[in-house]
KEKOL-192022 format. One record per residue (C-alpha): residue number from 1; x, y, z. Coordinates in nm, 3 decimals. Layout:
N
<rec pos="NUM" x="X" y="Y" z="Z"/>
...
end
This chain:
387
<rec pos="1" x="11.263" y="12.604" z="7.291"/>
<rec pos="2" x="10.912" y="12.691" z="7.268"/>
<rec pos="3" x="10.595" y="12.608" z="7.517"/>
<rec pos="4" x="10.826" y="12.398" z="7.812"/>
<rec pos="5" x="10.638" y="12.156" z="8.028"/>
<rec pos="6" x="10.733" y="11.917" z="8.310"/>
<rec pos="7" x="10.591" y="11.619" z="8.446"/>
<rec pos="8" x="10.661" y="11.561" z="8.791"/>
<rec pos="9" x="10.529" y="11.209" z="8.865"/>
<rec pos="10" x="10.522" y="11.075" z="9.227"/>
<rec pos="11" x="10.294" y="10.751" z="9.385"/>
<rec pos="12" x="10.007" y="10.941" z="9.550"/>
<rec pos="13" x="9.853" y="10.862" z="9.829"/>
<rec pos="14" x="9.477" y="10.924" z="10.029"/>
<rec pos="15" x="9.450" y="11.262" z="10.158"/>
<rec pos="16" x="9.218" y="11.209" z="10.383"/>
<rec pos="17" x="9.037" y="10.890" z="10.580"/>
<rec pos="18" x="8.764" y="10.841" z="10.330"/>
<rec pos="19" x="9.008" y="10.841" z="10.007"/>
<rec pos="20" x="9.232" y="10.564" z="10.155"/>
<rec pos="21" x="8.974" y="10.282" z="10.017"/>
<rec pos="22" x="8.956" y="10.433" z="9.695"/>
<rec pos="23" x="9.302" y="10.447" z="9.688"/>
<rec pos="24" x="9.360" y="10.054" z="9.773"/>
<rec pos="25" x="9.123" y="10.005" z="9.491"/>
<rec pos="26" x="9.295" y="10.172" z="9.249"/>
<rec pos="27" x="9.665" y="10.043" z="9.373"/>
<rec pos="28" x="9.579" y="9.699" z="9.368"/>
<rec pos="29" x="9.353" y="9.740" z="9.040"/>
<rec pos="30" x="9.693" y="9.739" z="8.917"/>
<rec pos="31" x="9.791" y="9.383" z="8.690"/>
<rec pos="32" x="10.129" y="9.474" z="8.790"/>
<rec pos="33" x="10.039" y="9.505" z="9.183"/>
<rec pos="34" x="9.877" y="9.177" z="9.131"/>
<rec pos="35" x="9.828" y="8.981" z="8.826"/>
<rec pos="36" x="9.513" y="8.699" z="8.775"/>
<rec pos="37" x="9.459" y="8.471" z="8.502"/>
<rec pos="38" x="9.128" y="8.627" z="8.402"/>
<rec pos="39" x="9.158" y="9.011" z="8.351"/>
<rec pos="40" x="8.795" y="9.032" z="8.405"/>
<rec pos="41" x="8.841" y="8.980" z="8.769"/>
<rec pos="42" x="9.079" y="9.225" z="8.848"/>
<rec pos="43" x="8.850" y="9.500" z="8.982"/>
<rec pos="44" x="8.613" y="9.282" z="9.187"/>
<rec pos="45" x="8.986" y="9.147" z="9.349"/>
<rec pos="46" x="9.060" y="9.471" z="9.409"/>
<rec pos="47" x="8.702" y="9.568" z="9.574"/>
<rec pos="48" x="8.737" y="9.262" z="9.762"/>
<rec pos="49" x="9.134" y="9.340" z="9.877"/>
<rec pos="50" x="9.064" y="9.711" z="9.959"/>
<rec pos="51" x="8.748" y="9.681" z="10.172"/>
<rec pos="52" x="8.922" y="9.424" z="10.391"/>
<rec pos="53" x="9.217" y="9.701" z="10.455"/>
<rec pos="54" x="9.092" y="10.011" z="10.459"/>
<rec pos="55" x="8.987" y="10.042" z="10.810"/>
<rec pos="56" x="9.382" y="9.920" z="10.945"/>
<rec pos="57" x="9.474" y="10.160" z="10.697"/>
<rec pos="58" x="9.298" y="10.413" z="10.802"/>
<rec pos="59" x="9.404" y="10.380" z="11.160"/>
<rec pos="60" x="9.780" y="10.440" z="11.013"/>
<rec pos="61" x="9.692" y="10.768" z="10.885"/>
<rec pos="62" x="9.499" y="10.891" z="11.161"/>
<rec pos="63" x="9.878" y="10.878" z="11.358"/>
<rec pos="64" x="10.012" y="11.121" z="11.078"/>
<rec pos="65" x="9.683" y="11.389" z="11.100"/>
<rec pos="66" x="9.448" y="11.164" z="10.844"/>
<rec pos="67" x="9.602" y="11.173" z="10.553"/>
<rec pos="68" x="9.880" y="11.166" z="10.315"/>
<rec pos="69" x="10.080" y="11.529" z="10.261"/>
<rec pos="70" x="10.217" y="11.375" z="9.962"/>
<rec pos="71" x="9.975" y="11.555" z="9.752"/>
<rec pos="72" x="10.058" y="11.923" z="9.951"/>
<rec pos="73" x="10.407" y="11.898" z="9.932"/>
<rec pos="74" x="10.448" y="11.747" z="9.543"/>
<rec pos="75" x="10.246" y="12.077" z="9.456"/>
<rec pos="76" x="10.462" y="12.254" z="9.663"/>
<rec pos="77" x="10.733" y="12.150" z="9.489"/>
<rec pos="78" x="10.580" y="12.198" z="9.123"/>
<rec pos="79" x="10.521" y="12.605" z="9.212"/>
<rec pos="80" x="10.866" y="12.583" z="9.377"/>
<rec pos="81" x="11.019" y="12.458" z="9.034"/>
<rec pos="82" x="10.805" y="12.659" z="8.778"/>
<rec pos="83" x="10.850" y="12.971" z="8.966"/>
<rec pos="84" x="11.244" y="12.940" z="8.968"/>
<rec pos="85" x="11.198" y="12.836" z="8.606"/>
<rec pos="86" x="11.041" y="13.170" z="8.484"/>
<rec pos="87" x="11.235" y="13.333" z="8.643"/>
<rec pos="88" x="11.521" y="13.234" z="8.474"/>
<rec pos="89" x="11.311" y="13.336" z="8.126"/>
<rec pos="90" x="11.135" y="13.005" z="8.088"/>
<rec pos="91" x="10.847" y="13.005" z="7.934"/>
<rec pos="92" x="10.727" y="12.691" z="8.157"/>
<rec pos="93" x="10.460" y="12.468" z="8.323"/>
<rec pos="94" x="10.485" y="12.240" z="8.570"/>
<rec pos="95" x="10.233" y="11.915" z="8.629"/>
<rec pos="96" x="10.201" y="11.634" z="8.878"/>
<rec pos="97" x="10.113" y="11.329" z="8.758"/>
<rec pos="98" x="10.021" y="11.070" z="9.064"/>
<rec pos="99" x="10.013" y="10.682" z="8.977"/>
<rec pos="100" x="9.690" y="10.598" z="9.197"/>
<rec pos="101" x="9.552" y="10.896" z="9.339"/>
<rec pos="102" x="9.482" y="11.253" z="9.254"/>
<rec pos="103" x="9.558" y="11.445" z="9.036"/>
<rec pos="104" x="9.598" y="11.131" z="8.788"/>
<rec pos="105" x="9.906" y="11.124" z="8.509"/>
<rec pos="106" x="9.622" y="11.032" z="8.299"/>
<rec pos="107" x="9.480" y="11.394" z="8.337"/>
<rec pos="108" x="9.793" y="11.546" z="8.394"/>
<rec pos="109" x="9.883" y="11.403" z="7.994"/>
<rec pos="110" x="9.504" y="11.571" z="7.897"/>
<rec pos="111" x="9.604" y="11.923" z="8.069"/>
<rec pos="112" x="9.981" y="11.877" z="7.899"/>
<rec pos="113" x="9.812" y="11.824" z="7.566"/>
<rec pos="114" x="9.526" y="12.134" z="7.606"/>
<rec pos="115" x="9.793" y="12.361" z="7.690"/>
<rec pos="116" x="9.970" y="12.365" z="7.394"/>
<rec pos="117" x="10.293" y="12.174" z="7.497"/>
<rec pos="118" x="10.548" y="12.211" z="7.288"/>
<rec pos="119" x="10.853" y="12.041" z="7.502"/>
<rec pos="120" x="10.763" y="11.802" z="7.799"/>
<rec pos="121" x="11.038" y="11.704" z="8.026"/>
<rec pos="122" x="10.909" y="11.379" z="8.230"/>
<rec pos="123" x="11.064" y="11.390" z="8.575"/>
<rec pos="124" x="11.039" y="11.151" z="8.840"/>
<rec pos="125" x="11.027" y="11.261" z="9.216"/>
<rec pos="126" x="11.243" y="10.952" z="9.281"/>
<rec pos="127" x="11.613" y="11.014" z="9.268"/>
<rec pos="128" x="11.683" y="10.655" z="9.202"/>
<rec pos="129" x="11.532" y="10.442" z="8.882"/>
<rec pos="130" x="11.337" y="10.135" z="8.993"/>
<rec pos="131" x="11.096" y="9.935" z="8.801"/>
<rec pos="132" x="10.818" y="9.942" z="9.069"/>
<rec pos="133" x="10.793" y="10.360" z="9.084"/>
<rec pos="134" x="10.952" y="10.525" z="8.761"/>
<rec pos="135" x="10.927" y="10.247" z="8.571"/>
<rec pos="136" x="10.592" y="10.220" z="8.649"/>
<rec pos="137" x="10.512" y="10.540" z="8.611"/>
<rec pos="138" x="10.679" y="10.535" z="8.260"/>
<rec pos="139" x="10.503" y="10.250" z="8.136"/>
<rec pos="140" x="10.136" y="10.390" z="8.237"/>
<rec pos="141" x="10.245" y="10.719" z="8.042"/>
<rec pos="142" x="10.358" y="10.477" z="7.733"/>
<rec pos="143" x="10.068" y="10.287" z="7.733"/>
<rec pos="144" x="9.874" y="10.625" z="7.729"/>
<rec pos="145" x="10.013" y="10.726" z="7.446"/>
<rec pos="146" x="9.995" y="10.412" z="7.260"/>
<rec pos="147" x="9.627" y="10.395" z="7.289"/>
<rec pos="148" x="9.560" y="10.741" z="7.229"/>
<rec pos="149" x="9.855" y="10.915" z="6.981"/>
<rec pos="150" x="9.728" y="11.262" z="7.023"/>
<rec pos="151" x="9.827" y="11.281" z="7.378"/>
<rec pos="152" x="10.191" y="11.283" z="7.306"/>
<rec pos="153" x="10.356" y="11.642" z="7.241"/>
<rec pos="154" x="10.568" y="11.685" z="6.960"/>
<rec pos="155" x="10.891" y="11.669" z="7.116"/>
<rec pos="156" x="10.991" y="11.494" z="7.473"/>
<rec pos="157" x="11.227" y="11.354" z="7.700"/>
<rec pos="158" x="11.269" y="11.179" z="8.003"/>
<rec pos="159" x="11.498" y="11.149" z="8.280"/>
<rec pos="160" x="11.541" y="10.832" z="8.368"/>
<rec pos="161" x="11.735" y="10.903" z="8.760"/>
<rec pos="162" x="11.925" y="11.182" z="8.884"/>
<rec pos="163" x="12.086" y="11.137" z="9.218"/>
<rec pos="164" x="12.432" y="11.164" z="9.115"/>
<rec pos="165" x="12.335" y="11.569" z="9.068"/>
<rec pos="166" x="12.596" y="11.766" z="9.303"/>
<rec pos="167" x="12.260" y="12.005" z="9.404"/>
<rec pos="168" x="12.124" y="11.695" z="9.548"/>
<rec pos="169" x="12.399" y="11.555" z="9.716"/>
<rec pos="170" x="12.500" y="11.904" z="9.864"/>
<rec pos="171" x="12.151" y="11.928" z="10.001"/>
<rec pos="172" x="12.167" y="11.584" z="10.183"/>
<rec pos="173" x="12.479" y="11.648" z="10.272"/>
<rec pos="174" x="12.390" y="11.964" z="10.428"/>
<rec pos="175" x="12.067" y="11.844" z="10.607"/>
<rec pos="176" x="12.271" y="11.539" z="10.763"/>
<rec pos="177" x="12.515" y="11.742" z="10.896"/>
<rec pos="178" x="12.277" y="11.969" z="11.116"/>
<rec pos="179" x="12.147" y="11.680" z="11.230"/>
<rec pos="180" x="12.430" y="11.496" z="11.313"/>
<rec pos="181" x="12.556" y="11.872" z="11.502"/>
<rec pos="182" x="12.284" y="11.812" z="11.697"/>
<rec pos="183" x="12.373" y="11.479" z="11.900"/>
<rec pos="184" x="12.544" y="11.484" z="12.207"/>
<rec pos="185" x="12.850" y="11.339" z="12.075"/>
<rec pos="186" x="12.873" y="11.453" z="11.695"/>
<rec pos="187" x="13.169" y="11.262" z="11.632"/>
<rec pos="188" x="13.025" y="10.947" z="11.759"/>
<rec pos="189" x="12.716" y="10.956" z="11.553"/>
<rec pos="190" x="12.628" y="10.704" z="11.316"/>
<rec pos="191" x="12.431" y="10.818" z="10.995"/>
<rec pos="192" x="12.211" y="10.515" z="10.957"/>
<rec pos="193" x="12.031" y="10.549" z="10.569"/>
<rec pos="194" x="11.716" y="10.413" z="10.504"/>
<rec pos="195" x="11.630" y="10.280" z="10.158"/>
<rec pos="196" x="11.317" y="10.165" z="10.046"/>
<rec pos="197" x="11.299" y="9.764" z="9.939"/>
<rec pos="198" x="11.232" y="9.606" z="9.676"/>
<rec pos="199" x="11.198" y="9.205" z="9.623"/>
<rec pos="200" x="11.523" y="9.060" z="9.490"/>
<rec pos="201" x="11.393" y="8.918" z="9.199"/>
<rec pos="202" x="11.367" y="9.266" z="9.078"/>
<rec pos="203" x="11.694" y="9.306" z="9.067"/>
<rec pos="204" x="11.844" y="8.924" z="9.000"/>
<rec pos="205" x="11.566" y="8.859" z="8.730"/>
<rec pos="206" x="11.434" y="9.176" z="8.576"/>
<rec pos="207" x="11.756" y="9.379" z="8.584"/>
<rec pos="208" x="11.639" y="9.675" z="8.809"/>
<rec pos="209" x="11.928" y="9.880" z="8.939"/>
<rec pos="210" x="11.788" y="10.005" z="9.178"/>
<rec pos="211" x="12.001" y="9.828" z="9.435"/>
<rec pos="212" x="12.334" y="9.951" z="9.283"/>
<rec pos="213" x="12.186" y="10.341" z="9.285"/>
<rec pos="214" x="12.097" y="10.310" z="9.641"/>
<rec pos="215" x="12.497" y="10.142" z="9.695"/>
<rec pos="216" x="12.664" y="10.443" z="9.508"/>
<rec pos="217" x="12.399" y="10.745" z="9.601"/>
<rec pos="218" x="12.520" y="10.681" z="9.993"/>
<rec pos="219" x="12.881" y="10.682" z="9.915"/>
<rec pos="220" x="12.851" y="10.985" z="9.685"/>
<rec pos="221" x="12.635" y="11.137" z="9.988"/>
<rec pos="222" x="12.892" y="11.026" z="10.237"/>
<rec pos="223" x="13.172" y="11.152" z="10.008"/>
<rec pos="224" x="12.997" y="11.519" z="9.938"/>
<rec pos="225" x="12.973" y="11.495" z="10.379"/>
<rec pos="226" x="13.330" y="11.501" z="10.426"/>
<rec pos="227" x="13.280" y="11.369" z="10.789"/>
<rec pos="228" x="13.428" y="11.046" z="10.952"/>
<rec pos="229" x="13.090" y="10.925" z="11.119"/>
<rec pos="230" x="13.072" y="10.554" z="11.035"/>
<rec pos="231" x="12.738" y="10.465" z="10.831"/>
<rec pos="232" x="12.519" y="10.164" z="10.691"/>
<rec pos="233" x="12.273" y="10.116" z="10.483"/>
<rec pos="234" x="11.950" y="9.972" z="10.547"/>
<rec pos="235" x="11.590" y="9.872" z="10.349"/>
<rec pos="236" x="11.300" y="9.956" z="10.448"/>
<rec pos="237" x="10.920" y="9.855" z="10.407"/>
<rec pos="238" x="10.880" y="9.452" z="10.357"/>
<rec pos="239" x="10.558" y="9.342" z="10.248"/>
<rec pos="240" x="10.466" y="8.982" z="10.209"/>
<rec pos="241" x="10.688" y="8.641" z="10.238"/>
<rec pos="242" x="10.920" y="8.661" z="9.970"/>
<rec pos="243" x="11.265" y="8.803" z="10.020"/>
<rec pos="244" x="11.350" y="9.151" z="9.984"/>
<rec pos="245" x="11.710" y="9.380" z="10.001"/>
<rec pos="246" x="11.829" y="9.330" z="10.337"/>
<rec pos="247" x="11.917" y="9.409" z="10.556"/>
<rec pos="248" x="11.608" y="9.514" z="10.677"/>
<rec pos="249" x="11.596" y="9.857" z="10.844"/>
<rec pos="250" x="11.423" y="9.673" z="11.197"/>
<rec pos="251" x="11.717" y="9.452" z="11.209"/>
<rec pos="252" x="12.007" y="9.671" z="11.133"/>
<rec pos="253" x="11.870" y="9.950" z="11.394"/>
<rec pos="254" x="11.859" y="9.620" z="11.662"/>
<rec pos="255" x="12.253" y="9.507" z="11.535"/>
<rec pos="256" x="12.408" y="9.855" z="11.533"/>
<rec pos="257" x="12.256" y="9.908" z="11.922"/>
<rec pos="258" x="12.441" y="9.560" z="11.995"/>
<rec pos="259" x="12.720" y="9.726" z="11.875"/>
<rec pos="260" x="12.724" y="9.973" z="12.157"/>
<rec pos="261" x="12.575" y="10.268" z="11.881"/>
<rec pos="262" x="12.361" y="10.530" z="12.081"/>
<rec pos="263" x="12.320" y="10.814" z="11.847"/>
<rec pos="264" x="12.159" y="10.752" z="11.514"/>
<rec pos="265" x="12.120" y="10.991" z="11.233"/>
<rec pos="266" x="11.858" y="10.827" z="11.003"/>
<rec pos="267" x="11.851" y="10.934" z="10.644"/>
<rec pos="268" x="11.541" y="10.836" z="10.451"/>
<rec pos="269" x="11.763" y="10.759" z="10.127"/>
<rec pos="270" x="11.484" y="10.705" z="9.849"/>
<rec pos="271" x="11.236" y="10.946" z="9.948"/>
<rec pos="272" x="11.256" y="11.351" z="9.866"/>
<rec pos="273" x="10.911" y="11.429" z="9.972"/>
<rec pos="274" x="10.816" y="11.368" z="10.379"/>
<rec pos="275" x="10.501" y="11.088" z="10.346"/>
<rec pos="276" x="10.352" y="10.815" z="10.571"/>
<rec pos="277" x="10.677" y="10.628" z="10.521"/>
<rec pos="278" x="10.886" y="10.905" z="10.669"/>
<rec pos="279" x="10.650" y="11.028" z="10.913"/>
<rec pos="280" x="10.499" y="10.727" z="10.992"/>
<rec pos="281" x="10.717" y="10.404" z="11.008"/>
<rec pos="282" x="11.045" y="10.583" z="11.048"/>
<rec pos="283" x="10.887" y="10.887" z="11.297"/>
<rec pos="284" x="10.710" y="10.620" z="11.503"/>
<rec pos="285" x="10.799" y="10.250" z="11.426"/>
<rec pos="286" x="11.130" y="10.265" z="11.407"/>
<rec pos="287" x="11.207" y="10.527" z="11.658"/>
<rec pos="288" x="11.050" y="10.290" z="11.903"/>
<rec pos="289" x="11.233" y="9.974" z="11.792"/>
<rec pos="290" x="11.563" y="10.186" z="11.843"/>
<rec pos="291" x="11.507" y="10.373" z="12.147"/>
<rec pos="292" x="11.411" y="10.012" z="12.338"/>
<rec pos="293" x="11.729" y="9.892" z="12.169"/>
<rec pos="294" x="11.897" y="10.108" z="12.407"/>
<rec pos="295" x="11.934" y="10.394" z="12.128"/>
<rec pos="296" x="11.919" y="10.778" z="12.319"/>
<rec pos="297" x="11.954" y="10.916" z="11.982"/>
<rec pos="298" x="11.737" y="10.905" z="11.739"/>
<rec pos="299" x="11.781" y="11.219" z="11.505"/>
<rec pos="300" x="11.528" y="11.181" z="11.151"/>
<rec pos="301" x="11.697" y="11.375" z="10.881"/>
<rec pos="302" x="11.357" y="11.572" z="10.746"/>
<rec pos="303" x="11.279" y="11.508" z="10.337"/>
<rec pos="304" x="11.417" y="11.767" z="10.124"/>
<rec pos="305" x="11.028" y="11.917" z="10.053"/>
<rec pos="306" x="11.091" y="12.235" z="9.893"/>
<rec pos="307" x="11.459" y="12.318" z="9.981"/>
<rec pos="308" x="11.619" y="12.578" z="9.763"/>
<rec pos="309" x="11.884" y="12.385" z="9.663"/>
<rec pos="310" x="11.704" y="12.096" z="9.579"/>
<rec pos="311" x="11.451" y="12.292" z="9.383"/>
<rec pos="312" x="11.751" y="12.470" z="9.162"/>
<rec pos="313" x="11.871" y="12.114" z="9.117"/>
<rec pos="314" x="11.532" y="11.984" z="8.932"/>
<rec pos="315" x="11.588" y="12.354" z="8.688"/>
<rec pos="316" x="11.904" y="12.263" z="8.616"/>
<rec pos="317" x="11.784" y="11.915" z="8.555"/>
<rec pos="318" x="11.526" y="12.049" z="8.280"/>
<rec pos="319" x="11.718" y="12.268" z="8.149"/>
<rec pos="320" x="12.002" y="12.031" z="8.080"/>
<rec pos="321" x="11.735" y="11.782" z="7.968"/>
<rec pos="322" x="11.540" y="11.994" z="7.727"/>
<rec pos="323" x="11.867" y="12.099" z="7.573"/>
<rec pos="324" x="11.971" y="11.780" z="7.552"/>
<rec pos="325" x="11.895" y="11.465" z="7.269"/>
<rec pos="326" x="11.568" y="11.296" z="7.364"/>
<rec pos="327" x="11.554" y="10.991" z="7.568"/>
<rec pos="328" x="11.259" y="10.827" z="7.440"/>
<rec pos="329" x="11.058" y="10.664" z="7.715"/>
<rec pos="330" x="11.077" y="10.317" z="7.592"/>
<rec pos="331" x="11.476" y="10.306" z="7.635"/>
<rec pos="332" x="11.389" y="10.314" z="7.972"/>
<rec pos="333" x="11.101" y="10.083" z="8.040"/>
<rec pos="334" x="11.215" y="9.738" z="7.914"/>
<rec pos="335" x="11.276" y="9.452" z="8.183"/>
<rec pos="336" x="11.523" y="9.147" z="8.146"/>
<rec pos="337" x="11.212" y="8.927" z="8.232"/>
<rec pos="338" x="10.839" y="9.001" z="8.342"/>
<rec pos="339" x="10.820" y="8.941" z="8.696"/>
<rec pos="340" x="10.533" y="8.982" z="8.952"/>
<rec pos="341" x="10.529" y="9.338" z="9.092"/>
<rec pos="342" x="10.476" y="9.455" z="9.403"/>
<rec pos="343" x="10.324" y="9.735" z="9.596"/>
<rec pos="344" x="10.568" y="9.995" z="9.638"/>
<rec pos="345" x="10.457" y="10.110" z="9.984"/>
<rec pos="346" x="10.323" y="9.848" z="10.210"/>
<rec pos="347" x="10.221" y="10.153" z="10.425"/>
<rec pos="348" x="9.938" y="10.238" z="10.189"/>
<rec pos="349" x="9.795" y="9.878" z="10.256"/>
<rec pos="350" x="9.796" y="9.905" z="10.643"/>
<rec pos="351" x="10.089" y="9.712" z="10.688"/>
<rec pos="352" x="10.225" y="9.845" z="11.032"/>
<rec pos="353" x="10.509" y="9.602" z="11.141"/>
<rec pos="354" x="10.629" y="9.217" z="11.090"/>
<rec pos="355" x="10.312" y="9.057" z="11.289"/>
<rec pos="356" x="10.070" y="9.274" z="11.053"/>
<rec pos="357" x="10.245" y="9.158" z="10.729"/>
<rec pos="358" x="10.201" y="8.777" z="10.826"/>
<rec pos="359" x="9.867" y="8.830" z="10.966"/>
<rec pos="360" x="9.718" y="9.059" z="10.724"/>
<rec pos="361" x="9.850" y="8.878" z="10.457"/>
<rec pos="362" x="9.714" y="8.570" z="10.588"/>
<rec pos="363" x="9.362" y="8.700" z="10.680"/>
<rec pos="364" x="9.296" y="8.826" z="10.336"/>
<rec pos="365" x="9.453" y="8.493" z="10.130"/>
<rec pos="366" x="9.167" y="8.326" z="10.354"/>
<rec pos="367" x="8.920" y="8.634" z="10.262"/>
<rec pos="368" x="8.958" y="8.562" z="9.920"/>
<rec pos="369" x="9.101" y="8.260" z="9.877"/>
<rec pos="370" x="8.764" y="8.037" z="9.778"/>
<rec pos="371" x="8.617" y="8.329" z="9.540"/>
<rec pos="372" x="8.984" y="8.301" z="9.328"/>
<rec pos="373" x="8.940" y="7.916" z="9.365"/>
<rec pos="374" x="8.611" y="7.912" z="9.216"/>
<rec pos="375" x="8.675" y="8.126" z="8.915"/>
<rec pos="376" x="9.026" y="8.042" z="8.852"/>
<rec pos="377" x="9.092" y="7.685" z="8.962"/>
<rec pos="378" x="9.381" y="7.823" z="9.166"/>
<rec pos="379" x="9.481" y="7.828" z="9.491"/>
<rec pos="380" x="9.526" y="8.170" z="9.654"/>
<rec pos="381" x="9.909" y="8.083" z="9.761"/>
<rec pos="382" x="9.977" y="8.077" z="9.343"/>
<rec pos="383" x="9.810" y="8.389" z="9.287"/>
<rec pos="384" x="10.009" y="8.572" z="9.568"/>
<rec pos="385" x="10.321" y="8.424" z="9.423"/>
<rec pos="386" x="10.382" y="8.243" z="9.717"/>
<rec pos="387" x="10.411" y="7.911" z="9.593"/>
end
């Protein structure tokens, strides 16, 4: 098949203290993070947005060692995957492409191109498709493209989600269970998965399906288990007023310790890479929340990083894609309807808990809420979507 490349494309996130402005900048420098009237003032919103966060922010990393290991472990992964590649007579290269920190798609697509690419097989690090992190990702590397033709190699495809693959759902299934081995009371342990959210209008107005991937990637998970531990599904990471897939992850950990549950097994559902979400708001927040519950369990399933079988998954996923008829990226990029996006981790904001979401949110509407009402004519609570 020639030259094979592969695009792994994850968020990104600061790797150390002093990146985490930088990276705010460059999140919310995104129209589809927030979108303003006048393009023109997108950047100095985003100045003004990022220097009123970064120091909370940076407080949140300093609890996980001062930075983000998304960057570590993505590469990680990438030498993992190219390594098993070639050695299965693969002629292959593997790049990272991050959506708003280092090392950029945009560069990644430069590198692709300078190497000689012959076949490039886009792959998302998320198992299930959403708008707000493959679809994002997709559309950045389309709008590349469209703006500068050369950039595109002459043959690729993309894979649009994948966690219906049996190597995925063995390895889950296989990393619950020594957790759930571990409790006191095995048998009476409930595995508790943790989703990422996403606003509902994402799914009721723009179509994402994200929602129904979570629904059946748990019961496929559950199924590949074979155990009789009792589960739920939960959502994770809330930013801002409007409503998002409940029920919340805060909530449900409260309920189920109502319920007389003591041992929790939590799987982080939508996340195959351990990052401040993980280590973070389920390590810390969460464990906290449950344990004064009356929780005196509290096992965290770990990411799947580099695990072998994981990493033999994503060949045969390129393999089996690169084989396969294209999928051009613009099957898999359209919305119903354009809707206001969100951030996809309210972590990378500072956002530490329900107070901080109301408060922070609040703080910087007031910040800038005169500066959009002079150049705009309106109000801050419009701009945010709020109204």
């Amino acid at each position: 098949m020639g030259r094979l490349g592969v695009l792994l494309l994850n968020l990104g996130g600061p790797e150390q203290l002093s990146d985490v402005r930088p990276f705010l900048f460059n999140l919310f420098s995104d129209p589809e993070i927030i979108r303003i009237p006048i393009a023109a003032l997108q950047k100095p919103l985003a100045w003004i947005i990022s220097t009123s966060r970064a120091k909370k922010s940076q407080a949140n990393y300093e609890k996980i060692g001062g930075g983000s290991p998304l960057r570590r472990i993505t590469e990680e992964q990438a030498r993992a995957l190219e390594n098993q590649l070639r050695s299965q007579g693969e002629d292959a290269k593997v790049y990272i492409g991050m959506r708003y920190w280092h090392p950029f798609t945009e560069d990644a697509l430069a590198q692709i191109k300078q190497d000689g690419v012959e076949q490039l097989v886009i792959l998302p690090l998320y198992p299930q498709f959403s708008i707000s992190t493959s679809g994002s990702s997709f559309r950045l590397i389309e709008k590349i493209w469209k703006e500068n033709p050369q950039l595109q190699p002459p043959k690729y495809t993309v894979i649009a989600d994948w966690y219906q693959e049996p190597g995925y759902l063995n390895a889950m299934s296989a990393m619950i269970a020594a957790e759930i081995d571990k409790c006191p009371n095995p048998d009476r342990a409930h595995v508790f998965f943790s989703a990422h959210g996403v606003p509902v209008s994402y799914i009721q107005e723009a179509g994402d399906p994200y929602q129904a991937e979570i629904e059946d990637c748990t019961k496929l998970i559950m199924q590949t288990l074979g155990r009789k531990n009792e589960h739920s599904l939960a959502y994770q990471s809330k930013v801002g007023p409007v409503e998002w897939l409940q029920p919340y992850t805060e909530d449900a950990i409260v309920a189920l310790a109502a319920q007389g549950v003591d041992e929790l097994v939590v799987v982080p559902i939508s996340f195959v890479s351990e990052h401040i979400e993980t280590l973070e708001e389920i390590d810390i927040e969460y464990r906290e929340i449950a344990e004064e519950a009356g929780v005196h369990t509290f096992n965290r399933v770990p990411a799947l990083d580099t695990n072998p079988i994981f990493i033999q998954t994503l060949v045969d996923l390129v393999l089996r894609a690169a084989a396969a008829p294209s999928l051009d990226i613009d099957r898999v990029t359209q919305m119903k309807k354009k809707i206001k996006m969100y951030p996809q981790e309210k972590w990378e904001m500072g956002l530490t808990n329900a107070a901080e979401v109301w408060n922070g949110r609040l703080a910087m509407l007031g910040f800038i809420g005169v500066i959009v009402e002079i150049f705009t004519g309106r109000g801050p609570l419009h701009l945010f979507g709020i109204l």
